[in-house]
C-alpha positions as CSV (number, residue, x, y, z in Angstrom):
1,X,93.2,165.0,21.0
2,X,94.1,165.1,24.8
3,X,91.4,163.5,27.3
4,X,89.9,166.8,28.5
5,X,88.7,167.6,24.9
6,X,87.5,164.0,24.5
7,X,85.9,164.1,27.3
8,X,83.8,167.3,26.1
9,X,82.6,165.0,23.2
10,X,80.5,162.4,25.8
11,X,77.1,165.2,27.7
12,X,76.6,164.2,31.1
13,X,73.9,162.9,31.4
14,X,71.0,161.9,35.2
15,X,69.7,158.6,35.3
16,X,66.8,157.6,35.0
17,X,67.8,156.5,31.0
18,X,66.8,153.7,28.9
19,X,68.6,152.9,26.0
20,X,67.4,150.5,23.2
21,X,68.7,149.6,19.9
22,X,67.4,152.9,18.2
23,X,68.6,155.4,20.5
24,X,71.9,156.4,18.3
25,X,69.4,158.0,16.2
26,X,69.2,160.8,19.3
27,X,72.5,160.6,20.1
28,X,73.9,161.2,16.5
29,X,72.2,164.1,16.4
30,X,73.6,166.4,19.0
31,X,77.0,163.9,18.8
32,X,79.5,164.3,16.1
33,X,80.8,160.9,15.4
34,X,84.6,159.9,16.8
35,X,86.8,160.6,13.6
36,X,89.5,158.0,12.5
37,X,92.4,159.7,14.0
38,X,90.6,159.5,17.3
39,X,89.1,156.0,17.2
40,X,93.4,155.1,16.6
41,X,94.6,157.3,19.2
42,X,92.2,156.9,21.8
43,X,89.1,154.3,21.6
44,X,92.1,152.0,20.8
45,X,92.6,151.9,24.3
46,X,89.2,151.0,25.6
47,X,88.6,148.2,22.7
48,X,90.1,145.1,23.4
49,X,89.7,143.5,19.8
50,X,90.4,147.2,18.1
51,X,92.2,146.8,14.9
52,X,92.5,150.0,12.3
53,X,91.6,147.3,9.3
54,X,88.5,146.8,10.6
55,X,85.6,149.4,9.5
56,X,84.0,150.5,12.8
57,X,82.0,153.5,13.9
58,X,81.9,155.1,17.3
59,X,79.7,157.7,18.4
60,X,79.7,159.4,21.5
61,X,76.5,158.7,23.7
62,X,76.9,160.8,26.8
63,X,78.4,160.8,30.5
64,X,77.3,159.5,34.1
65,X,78.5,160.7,37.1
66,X,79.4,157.0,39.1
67,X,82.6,157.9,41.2
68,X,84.8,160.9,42.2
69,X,87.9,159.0,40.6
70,X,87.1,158.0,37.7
71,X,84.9,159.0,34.8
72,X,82.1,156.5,32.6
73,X,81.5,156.8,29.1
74,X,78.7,155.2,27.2
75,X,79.4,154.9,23.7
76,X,78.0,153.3,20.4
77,X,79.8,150.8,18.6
78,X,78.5,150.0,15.0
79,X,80.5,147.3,12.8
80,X,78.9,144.5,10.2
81,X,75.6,143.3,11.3
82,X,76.6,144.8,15.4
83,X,75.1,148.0,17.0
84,X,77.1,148.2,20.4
85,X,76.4,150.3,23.2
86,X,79.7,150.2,26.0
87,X,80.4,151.8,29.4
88,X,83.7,152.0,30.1
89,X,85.2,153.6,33.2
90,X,88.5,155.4,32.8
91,X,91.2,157.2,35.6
92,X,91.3,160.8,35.7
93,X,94.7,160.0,33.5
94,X,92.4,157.8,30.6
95,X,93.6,154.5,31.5
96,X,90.8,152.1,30.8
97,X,89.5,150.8,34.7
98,X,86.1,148.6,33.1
99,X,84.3,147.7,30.5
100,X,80.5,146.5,29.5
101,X,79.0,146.0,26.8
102,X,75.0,147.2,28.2
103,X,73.0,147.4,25.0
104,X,72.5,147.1,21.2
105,X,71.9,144.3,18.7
106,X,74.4,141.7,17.4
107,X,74.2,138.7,15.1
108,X,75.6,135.7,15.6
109,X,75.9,132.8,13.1
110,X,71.6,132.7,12.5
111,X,70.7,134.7,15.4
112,X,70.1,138.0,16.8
113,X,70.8,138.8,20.7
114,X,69.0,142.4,21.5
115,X,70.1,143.8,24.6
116,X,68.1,146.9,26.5
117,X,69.6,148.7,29.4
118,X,67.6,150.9,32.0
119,X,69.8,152.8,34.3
120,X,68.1,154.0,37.4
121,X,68.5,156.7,39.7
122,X,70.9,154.7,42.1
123,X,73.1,154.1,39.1
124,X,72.3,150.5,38.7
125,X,71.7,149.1,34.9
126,X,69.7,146.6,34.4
127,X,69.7,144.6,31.3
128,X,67.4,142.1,29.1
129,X,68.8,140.4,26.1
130,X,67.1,137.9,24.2
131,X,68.1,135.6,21.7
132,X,66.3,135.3,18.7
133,X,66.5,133.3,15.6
134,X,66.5,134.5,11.9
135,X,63.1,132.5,11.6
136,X,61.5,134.1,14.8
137,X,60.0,137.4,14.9
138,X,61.1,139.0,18.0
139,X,57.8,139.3,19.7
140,X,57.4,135.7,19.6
141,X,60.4,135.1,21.5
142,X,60.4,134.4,25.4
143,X,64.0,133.5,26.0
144,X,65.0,136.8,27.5
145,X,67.6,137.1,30.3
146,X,68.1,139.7,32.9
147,X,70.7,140.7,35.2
148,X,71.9,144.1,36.7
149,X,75.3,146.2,36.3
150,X,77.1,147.6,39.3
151,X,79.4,150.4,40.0
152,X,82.2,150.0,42.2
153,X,84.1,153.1,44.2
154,X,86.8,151.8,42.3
155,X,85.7,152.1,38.7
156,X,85.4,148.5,38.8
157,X,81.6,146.6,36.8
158,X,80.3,144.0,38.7
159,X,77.4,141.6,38.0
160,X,74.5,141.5,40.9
């Protein structure tokens, strides 16, 4: 699959959007998941810790408009016990500029880190995450951390 046609798989999309833990179920239905041959060929290149033994699966969230050089791509990421959500910002040739993860829900040994991301009409993301025990319902917790997402002219993610 060339990039163009790839490309074609990720809507663009106009802030404002909020994404939370159960938003693939809206995405999966207008997105056909990434097949295997395409996850190898080409999300291979944008996952740092890819390996084809591993039993992942992507699905194409949508598209944001952030520079004229460069495109960004927000896609799910499901493997055991993770839900992912990434922005990655690629050259107009593919080549992988950034990448963030912004949202989903991951365990860790006994915990669970959820991670919401709003993105507003300037393009910035802001993001909570909490940390929460296997013992602690969710709503009890009050260890949640914020911080924003920035876009560079460059393609480049910064922390403000």
């Amino acid at each position: 699959m060339n990039l163009t046609t790839f490309l074609k798989k990720f809507p663009l999309l106009q802030p404002p959007l909020t994404i939370t833990e159960d938003s693939i179920f809206a995405f999966s239905k207008k997105n056909d998941m990434i097949n295997l041959e395409t996850a190898n060929n080409i999300m291979s290149q944008y996952e740092p810790d890819y390996d084809e033994e591993m039993d992942r699966e992507y699905v194409p969230c949508f598209q944001l408009k952030l520079g004229d050089e460069f495109y960004s791509l927000v896609y799910w990421r499901a493997s055991a016990l993770n839900y992912e959500y990434y922005l990655v910002n690629i050259d107009k040739k593919g080549k992988l500029l950034d990448r963030r993860l912004i949202a989903g829900l991951i365990a860790e040994n006994n915990s669970i880190v959820r991670m919401f991301v709003s993105i507003d009409i300037n393009n910035i993301f802001y993001i909570a995450a909490n940390l929460v025990s296997d013992k602690e319902d969710f709503s009890e917790s009050k260890d949640a951390q914020t911080y924003s997402l920035e876009i560079l002219s460059d393609g480049s993610i910064i922390s403000s």
